[in-house]
N, C-alpha and C positions, 0 to 999 in steps of 0.2 A: 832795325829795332832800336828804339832807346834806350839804356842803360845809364841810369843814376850813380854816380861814385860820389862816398860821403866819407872825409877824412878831417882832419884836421892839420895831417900834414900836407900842405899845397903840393910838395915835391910827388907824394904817393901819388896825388891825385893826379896831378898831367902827368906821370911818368903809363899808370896804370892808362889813361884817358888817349893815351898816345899808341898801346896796344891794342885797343879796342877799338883807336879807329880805323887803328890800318887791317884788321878785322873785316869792316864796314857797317860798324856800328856806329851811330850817334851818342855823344857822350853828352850828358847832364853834369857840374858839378856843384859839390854844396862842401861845407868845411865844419858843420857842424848838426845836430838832431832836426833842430829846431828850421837852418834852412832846408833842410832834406823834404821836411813835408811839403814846405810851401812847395818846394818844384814839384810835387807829387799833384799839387792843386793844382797847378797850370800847366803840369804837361801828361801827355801819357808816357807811363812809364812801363817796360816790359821786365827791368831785373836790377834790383838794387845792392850796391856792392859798399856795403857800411860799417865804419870802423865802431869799435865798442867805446874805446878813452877817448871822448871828448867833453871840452868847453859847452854849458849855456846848458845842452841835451846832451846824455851819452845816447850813444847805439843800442842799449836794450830798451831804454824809456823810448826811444825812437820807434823802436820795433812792436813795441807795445801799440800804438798809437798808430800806425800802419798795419797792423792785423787787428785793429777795429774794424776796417772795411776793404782792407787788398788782400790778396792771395797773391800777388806778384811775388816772385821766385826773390829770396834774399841772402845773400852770403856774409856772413860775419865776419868782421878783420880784428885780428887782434895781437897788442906785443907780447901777451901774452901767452902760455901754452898751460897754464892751469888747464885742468879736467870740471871746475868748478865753473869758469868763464864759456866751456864748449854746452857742458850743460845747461847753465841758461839761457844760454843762446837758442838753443836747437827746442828746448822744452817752450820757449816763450813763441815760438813759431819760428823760425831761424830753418832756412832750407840746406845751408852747407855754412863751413867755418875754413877759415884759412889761418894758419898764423905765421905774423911777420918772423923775420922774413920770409920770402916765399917768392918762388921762381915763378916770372910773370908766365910762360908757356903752360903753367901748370892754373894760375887762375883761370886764363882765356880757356881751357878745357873744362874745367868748371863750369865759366860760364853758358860753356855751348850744352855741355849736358843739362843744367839744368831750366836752360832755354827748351830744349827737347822735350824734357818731361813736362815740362808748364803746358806748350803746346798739345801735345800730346793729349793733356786730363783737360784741353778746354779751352785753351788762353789764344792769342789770337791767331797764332798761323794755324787753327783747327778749324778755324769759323769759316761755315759754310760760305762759298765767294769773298775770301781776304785769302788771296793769295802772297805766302812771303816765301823769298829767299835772299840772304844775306842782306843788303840796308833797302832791298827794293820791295817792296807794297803793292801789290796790286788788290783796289779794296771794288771788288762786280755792283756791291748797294751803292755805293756813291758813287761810281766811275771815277774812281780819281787813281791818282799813280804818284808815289814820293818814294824817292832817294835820300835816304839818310833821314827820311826828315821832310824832307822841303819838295813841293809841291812840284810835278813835272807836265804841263802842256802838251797834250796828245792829239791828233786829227781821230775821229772816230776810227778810220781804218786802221791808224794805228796803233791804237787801243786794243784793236780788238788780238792785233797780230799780238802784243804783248802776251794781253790776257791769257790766250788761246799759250803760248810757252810757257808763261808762270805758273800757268793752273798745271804745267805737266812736266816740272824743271827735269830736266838733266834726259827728256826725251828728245828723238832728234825726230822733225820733222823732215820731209821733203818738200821741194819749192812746190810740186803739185798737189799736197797735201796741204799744204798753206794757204793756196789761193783756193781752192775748195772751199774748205771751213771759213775761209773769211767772208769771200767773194759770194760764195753759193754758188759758185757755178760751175761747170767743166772745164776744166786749164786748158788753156791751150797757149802755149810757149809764154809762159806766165814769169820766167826768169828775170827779165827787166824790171818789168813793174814789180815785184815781191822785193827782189836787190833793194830800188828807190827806199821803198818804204822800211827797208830794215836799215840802211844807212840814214836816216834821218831819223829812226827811232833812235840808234846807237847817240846822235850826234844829242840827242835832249838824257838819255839815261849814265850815260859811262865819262868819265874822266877825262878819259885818251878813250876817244871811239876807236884810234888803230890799236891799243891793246885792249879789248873791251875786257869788261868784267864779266858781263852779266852776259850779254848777245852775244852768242860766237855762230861759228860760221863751222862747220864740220864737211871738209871739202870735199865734194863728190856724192855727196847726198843731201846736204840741207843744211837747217839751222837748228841750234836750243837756245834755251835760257838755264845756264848753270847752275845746278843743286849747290846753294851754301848752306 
């Protein structure tokens, strides 16, 4: 998923942008209101994490201007701890508030909850055939598959093995349940060929295919794809 950070301090933003990716989130960043939309215009964005004190745009005019037409989940940052700054925040559409400082473990919890609830009431890991967990996509309308982001090249067969874990993360399959639903047909000693196709799935989805992220291997009965 993408994630928008908008500050005007550079240091917040890669410091924060550096928790989110080791997350496996994709980071967007902008330093000011006024860049914040633009990225909003050229990318898809799932949750935007935006300072109130800035240069050019602050954060509430910002906010204003982005609930003309998103419901994307927004947290407000601020140096402040006024009661006055939480309310206009939250009243102007504002989904959560953090104020500096603030222990980044306690953001990234944030973030995941209110990633949950966006999903949850509609947003895209709800949508019928867009299958998400943690930075991986798998989108059944378009056949396509991105990490972080960035577009991953699949054989149809190995598509479909994805699809068929994504759509059911943190279940474990068996190797003969695997070639079943893919193959369509009756397994028989189906270990090799399943193996092939999951080590060259790993080799296009994961960082270090021997520490996967997403694929694992559950020994002695099968395979999943990890609920993040």
């Amino acid at each position: 998923m993408n994630i928008l950070v908008c500050d005007d301090d550079r240091e917040i933003v890669d410091a924060i942008g550096i928790y989110l990716s080791n997350e496996g989130y994709t980071v967007c960043k902008a330093y000011n209101g006024i860049d914040a939309l633009k990225v909003l215009e050229e990318k898809e964005i799932h949750l935007i994490i935006l300072d109130i004190m800035m240069p050019q745009m602050d954060g509430i005019r910002a906010l204003i201007k982005i609930r003309e037409d998103k419901n994307i989940p927004v947290i407000m940052l601020s140096a402040k701890s006024e009661n006055m700054d939480k309310i206009n925040g939250l009243t102007l559409g504002a989904d959560d508030y953090v104020t500096k400082p603030f222990d980044p473990l306690e953001l990234i919890a944030r973030v995941r909850s209110q990633l949950r609830r966006y999903t949850s009431l509609g947003g895209m890991e709800s949508k019928a055939n867009v299958f998400v967990t943690g930075g991986l996509v798998v989108d059944d309308d378009s056949k396509t598959v991105t990490v972080d982001g960035e577009e991953v090249r699949l054989t149809p067969v190995q598509y479909k093995i994805l699809k068929l874990l994504t759509a059911n993360a943190g279940k474990v399959f068996s190797i003969d349940e695997i070639y079943e639903r893919v193959w369509e047909e009756t397994a028989f000693n189906p270990e090799n060929t399943v193996a092939v196709h999951i080590r060259k799935i790993r080799e296009k989805i994961e960082i270090n295919p021997r520490e996967p992220k997403y694929l694992k291997v559950v020994w002695g009965i099968g395979y999943k794809v990890e609920k993040l």
